[in-house]
TIKEKOL-677418 format. One record per residue (C-alpha): residue in one letter; y, z, x. Coordinates in steps of 0.25 Angstrom, whole numbers, padded with zeros to 4 digits, always signed. Each point is the difference from the previous one (the first is absolute). Layout:
# residues N
AYZX...
This chain:
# residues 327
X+0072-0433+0178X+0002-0013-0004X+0006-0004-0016X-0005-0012-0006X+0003-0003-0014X-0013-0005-0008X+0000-0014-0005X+0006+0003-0015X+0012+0006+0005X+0002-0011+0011X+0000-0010-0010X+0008+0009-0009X+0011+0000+0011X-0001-0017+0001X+0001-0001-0015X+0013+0007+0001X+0005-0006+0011X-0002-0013-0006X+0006+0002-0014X+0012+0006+0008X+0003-0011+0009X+0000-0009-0009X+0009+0009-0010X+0013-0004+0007X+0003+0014+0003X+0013-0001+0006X+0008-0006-0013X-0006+0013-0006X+0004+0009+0010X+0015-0007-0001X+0001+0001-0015X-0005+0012-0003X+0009+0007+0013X+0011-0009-0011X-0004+0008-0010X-0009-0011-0006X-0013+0006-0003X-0008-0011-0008X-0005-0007+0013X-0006+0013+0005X-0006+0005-0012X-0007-0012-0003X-0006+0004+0015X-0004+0012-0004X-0007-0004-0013X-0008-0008+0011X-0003+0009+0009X-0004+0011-0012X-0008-0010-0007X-0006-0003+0015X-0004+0016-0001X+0011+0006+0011X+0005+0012-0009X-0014+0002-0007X-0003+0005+0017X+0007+0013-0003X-0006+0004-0014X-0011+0006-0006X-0010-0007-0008X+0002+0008-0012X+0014-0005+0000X-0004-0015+0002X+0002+0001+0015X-0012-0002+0009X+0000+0011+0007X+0009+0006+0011X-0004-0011+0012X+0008+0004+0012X-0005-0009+0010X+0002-0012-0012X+0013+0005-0002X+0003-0001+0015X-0005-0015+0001X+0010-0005-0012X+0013+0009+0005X-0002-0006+0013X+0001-0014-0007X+0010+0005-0009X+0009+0003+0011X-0004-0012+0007X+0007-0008-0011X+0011+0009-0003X-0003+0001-0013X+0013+0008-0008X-0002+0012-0010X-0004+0012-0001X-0015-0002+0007X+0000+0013+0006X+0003+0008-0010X-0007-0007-0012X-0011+0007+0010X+0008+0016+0002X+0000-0001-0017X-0014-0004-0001X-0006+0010+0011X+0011+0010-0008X-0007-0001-0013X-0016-0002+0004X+0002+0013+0007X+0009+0009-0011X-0012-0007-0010X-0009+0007+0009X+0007+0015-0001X-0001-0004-0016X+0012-0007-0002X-0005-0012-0006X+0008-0004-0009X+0010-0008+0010X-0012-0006+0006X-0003-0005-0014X+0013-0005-0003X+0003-0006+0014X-0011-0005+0006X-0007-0011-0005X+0015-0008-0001X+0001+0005+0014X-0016-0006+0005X+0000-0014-0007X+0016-0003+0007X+0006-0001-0013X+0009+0012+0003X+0007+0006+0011X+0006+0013+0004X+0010+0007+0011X-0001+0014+0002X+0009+0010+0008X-0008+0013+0006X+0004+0013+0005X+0005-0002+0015X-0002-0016-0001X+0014-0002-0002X+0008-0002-0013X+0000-0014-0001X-0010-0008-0009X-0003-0013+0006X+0002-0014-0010X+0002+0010-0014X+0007-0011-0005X-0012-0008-0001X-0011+0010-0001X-0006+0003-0013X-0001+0015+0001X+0009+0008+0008X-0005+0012+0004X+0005+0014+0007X-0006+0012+0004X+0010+0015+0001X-0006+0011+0005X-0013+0000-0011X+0005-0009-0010X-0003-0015+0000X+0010-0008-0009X+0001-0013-0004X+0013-0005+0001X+0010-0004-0008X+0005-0010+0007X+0009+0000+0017X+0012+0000+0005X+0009-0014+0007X-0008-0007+0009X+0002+0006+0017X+0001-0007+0012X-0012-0004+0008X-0005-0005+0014X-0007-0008-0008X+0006-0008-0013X-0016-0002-0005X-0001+0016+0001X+0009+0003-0011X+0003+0016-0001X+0005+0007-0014X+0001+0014-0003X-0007+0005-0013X+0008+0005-0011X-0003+0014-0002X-0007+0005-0012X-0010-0008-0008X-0014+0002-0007X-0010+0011+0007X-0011-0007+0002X-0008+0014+0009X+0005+0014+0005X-0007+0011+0008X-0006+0002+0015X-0010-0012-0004X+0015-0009+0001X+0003+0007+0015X-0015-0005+0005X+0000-0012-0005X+0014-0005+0005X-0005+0004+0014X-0011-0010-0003X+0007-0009-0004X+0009+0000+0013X-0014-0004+0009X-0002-0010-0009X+0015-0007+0002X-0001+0003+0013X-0014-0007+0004X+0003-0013-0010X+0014+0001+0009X-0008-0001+0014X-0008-0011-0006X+0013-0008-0005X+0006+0003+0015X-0010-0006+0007X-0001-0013-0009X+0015-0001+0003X-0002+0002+0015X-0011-0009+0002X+0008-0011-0009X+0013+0001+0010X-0010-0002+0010X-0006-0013-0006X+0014-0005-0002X+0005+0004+0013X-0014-0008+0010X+0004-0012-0011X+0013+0000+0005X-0002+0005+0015X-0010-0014+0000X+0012-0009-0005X+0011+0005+0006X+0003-0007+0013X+0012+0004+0012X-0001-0006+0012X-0009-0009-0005X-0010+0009-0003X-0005+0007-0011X+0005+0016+0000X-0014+0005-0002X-0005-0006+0014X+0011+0011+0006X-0007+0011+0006X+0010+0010-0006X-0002-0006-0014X-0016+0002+0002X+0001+0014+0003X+0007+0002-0012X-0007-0006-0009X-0012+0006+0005X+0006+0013+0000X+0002-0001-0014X-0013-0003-0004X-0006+0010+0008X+0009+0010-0009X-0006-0007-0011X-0014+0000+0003X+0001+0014+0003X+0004+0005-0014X-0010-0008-0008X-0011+0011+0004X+0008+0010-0003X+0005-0007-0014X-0015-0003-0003X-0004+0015+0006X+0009+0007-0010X-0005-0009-0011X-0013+0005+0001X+0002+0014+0000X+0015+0001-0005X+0004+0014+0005X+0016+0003+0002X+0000+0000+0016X-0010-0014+0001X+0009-0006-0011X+0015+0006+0006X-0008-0005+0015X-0001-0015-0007X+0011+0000-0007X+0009+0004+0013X-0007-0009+0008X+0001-0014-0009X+0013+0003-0002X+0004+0002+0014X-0007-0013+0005X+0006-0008-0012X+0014+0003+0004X-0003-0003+0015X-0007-0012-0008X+0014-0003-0004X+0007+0003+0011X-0008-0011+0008X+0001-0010-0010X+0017+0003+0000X-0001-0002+0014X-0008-0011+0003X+0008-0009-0012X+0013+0005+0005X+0012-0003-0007X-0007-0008-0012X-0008+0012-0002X+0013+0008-0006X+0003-0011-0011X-0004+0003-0013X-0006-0015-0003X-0012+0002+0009X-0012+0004-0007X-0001+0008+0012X+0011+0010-0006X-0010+0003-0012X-0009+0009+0009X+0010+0005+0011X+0009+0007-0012X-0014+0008-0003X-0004+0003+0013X+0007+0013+0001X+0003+0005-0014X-0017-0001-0003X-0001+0009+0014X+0010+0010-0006X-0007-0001-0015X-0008+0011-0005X+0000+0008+0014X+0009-0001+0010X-0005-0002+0016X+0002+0016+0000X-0005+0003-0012X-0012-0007+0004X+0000+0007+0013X+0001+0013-0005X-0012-0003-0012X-0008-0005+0011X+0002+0013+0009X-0002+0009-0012X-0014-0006-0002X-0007-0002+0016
């Protein structure tokens, strides 16, 4: 079977792509991995006045609807660029809340969403097995954590952890705060939520693999040794041919889980994107050589991702075993 996007969400990805590249995304990514949020969030009123976040909620809450495939076409972008924040998990909260409003929990729905849709808020969440790590709560708007069957919102998180990524800044929520939802609707919905991480996570992987592999052709074709440039070597070739083979290869599996968004076809994309980003990255280490390692290159922006996005929201044997569990 071949998957073709329709004309309205080909266009939909070139619009992104064009307000993104020319969104200097770098100086956002750098000041926000400062601790310097106002760059990124003027991004991010961009992108929710362009109608990314608005993908992952209902229209009765402002959204326009839960749009996988949409949502798959901007996070692809969104990693492409590297935009900072909590992208990922603005989604979880939103996925989180639609579904608890549809067990007749409502009122967080209510409250959150249309903030959430229109980009004007943000949120982080923890989940039960997701980790106990809140990604960016410092610049999140609503910080939210689910216990057992109790969701909470916050009260504020702990000093700020160390990361393979400056830009993915990790914080564990303060315990306590307001109940916002409690009861086995809570437990169903966080598992919900999780696929929904997960899947934005796999689009965001491939973005970031198929924008160390831009960078590293670009580079291939300048670089010169012998008076040649690196990418006419034959060993360069096949690597750079090997990775995107490993990229085109998750797309349909990326695109396949975004149109039935089952646990096992999002834990197959989701292991797949991520493994091809980091072999992405790898290539693209390898081929610069040692300025790859310096923190100066842009290059470094994607290369620090690479792996903690694989590891985000499912491990490779998480992944695995969700995959197993459901062929």
């Amino acid at each position: 079977m071949r998957f073709l996007l329709t004309d309205e969400q080909a266009a939909f990805g070139r619009s992104l792509e064009a307000m993104l590249s020319a969104a200097d995304s770098p100086s956002a990514v750098r000041a926000w991995a400062a601790g310097n949020a106002v760059p990124g969030n003027a991004l991010w009123a961009r992108l929710g006045s362009a109608g990314v976040f608005a993908l992952a909620v209902p229209e009765e809450y402002e959204g326009v609807g839960r749009l996988p495939v949409e949502l798959a076409v901007a996070y692809v972008e969104l990693g492409r660029y590297a935009v900072p924040g909590p992208v990922v998990e603005t989604v979880a909260a939103a996925a989180l809340l639609a579904r608890l409003a549809e067990h007749g929990e409502a009122g967080p729905a209510k409250r959150l969403l249309p903030a959430l849709a229109s980009g004007g808020a943000s949120a982080t969440l923890t989940l039960p097995g997701g980790g106990p790590y809140a990604l960016d709560a410092d610049a999140a708007t609503y910080v939210l954590s689910v216990h057992g069957e109790e969701l909470r919102l916050a009260p504020g998180h702990g000093a700020l952890r160390a990361s393979s990524d400056p830009a993915r800044r990790l914080y564990r929520p303060s315990p306590g705060g307001e109940l916002l939802a409690s009861g086995p609707a809570v437990r169903a919905a966080a598992g919900y939520a999780a696929d929904w991480a997960a899947f934005a996570t796999a689009a965001q992987s491939l973005g970031t693999g198929l924008a160390l592999l831009e960078r590293t052709v670009a580079y291939a074709k300048q670089r010169t040794q012998f008076g040649t440039a690196i990418g006419g070597f034959q060993a360069v070739k096949h690597r750079l041919a090997d990775t995107l083979v490993g990229l085109e290869f998750a797309r349909p599996l990326l695109f396949g889980a975004a149109l039935s968004m089952t646990t096992a076809d999002i834990a197959a994309a989701k292991l797949t994107t991520g493994e091809a980003a980091y072999a992405a990255a790898r290539t693209a280490l390898q081929v610069h050589g040692a300025v790859g390692y310096t923190e100066e290159l842009d290059l470094s922006l994607w290369l620090r991702k690479a792996r903690p996005l694989r590891d985000a929201w499912g491990t490779p044997s998480d992944c695995r075993r969700k995959v197993l569990a459901g062929s």
